[in-house]
C-alpha positions in Angstrom: -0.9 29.1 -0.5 -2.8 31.7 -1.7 -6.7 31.7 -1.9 -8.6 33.1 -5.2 -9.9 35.9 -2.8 -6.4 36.8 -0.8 -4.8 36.8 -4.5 -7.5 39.4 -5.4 -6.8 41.5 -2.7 -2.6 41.3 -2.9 -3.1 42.2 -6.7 -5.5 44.8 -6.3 -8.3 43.8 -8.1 -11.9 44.3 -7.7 -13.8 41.6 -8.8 -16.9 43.0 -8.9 -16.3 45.7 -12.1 -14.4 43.5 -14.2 -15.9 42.1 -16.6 -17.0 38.6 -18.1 -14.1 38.5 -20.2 -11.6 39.9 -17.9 -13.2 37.5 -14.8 -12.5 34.7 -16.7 -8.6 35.9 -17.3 -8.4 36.3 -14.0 -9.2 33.0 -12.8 -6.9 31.8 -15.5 -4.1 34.0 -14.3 -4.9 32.3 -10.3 -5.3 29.2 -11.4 -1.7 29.2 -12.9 -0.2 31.1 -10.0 -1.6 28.3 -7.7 -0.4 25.3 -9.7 3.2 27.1 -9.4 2.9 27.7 -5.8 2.0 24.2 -5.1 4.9 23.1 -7.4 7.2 25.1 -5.7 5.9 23.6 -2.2 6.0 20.0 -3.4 9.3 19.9 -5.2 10.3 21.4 -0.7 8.4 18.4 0.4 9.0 15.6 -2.0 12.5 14.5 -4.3 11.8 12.3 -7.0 14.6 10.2 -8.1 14.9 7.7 -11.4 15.1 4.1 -12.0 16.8 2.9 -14.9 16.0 -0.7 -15.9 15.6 -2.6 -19.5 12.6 -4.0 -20.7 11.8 -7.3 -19.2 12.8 -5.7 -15.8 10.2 -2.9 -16.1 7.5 -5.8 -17.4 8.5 -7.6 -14.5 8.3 -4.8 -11.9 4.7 -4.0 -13.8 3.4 -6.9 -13.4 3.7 -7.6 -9.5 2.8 -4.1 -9.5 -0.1 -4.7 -11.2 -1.0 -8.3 -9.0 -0.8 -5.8 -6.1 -2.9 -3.1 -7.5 0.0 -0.5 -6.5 2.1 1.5 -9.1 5.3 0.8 -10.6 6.8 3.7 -8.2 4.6 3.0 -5.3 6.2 -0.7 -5.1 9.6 0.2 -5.8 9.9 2.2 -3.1 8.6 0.5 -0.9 10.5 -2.6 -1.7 14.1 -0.3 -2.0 13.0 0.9 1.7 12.4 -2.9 2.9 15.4 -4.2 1.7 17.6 -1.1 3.2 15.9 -1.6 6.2 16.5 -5.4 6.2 12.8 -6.6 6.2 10.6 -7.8 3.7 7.6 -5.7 1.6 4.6 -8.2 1.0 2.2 -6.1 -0.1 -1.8 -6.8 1.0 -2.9 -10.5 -0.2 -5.9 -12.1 0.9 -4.7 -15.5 1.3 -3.1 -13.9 4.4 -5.9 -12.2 5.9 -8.0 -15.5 5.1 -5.0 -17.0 7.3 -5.0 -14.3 9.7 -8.8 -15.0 10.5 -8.6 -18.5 10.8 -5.4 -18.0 13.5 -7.8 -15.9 15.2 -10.7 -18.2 14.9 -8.3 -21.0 16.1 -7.1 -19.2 19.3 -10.5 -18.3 20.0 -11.8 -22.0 19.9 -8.6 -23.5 21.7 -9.5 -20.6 24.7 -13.1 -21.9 24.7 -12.0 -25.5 24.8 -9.5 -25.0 27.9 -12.3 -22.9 29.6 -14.8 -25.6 29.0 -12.1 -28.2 30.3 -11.6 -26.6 33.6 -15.3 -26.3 34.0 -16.4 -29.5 33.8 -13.3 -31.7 33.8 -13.2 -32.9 30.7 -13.0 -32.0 26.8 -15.8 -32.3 24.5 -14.4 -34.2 21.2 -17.1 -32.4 18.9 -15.0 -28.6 20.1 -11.4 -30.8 19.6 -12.1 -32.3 16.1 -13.5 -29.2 15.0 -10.3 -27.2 16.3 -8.4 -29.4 14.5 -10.1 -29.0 11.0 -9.6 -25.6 11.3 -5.8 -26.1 12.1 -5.4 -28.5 8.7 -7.6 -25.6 6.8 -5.0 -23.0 8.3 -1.8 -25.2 7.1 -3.7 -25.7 3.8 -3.8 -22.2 3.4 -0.8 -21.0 4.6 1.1 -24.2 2.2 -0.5 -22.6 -1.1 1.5 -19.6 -0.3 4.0 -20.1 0.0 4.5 -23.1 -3.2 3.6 -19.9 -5.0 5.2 -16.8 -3.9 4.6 -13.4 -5.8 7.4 -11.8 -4.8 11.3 -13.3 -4.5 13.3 -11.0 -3.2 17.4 -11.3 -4.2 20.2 -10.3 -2.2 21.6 -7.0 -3.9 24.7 -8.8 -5.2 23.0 -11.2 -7.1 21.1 -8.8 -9.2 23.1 -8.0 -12.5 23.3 -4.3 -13.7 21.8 -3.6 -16.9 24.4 -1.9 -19.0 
């Protein structure tokens, strides 16, 4: 795309001798020119398509939306790409990266206990009970989410069309 001073020299005009008036014109007339150009790029780049849905479907698709902090359109298509591609969109949700820490934190400790072990022959049962509060923390975790999932995805046939 054009810049504001390649579009001055492939219309010919000298910027200098113009005046306020006509300056300001011609940074309207660019800035239109540009907004078409990038339209006509974008429409080459990008294809919108259309969902149809009733009400309650478009409150429902807003409000997961909305528990993700993603747009109506952003989680559509990422959930229509998931399910074509036979996997599952869960969008960011900190009860999982809470989890993922504490897997981490857990693999750490059990690698420190099992180092520890070989070194002196025996396991300290301060490091064991300590690894296994932070396994029961990790199934507490993991347990609230899944009794309350955000998202239930259906199979495709089960879904009735709106007519």
């Amino acid at each position: 795309m054009l810049t504001f001073q390649q579009y001055l020299l492939q219309h010919r005009i000298s910027f200098e001798v113009l005046t306020d008036k006509e300056k300001m014109q011609v940074r309207a007339d660019f800035k239109k020119h540009y907004a078409r150009a990038y339209q006509r790029e974008l429409r080459g780049r990008i294809k919108r398509i259309e969902l149809v849905c009733s009400k309650t479907e478009y409150q429902q698709l807003k409000q997961i939306a909305k528990q993700y902090g993603e747009g109506i359109g952003v989680l559509s298509r990422k959930a229509v790409l998931a399910y074509i591609e036979s996997d599952i969109y869960l969008p960011p949700n900190p009860i999982l990266a809470d989890t993922k820490l504490l897997i981490r934190r857990s693999a750490n400790n059990v690698n420190q206990l099992v180092k520890a072990s070989r070194i002196h022959k025996q396991i300290d049962n301060q490091h064991l009970e300590a690894l296994a509060r932070e396994f029961r923390q990790m199934e507490t975790v993991l347990d609230q989410f899944y009794q309350t999932p955000k998202i239930v995805f259906k199979p495709i046939h089960l879904i009735p069309n709106a007519h």
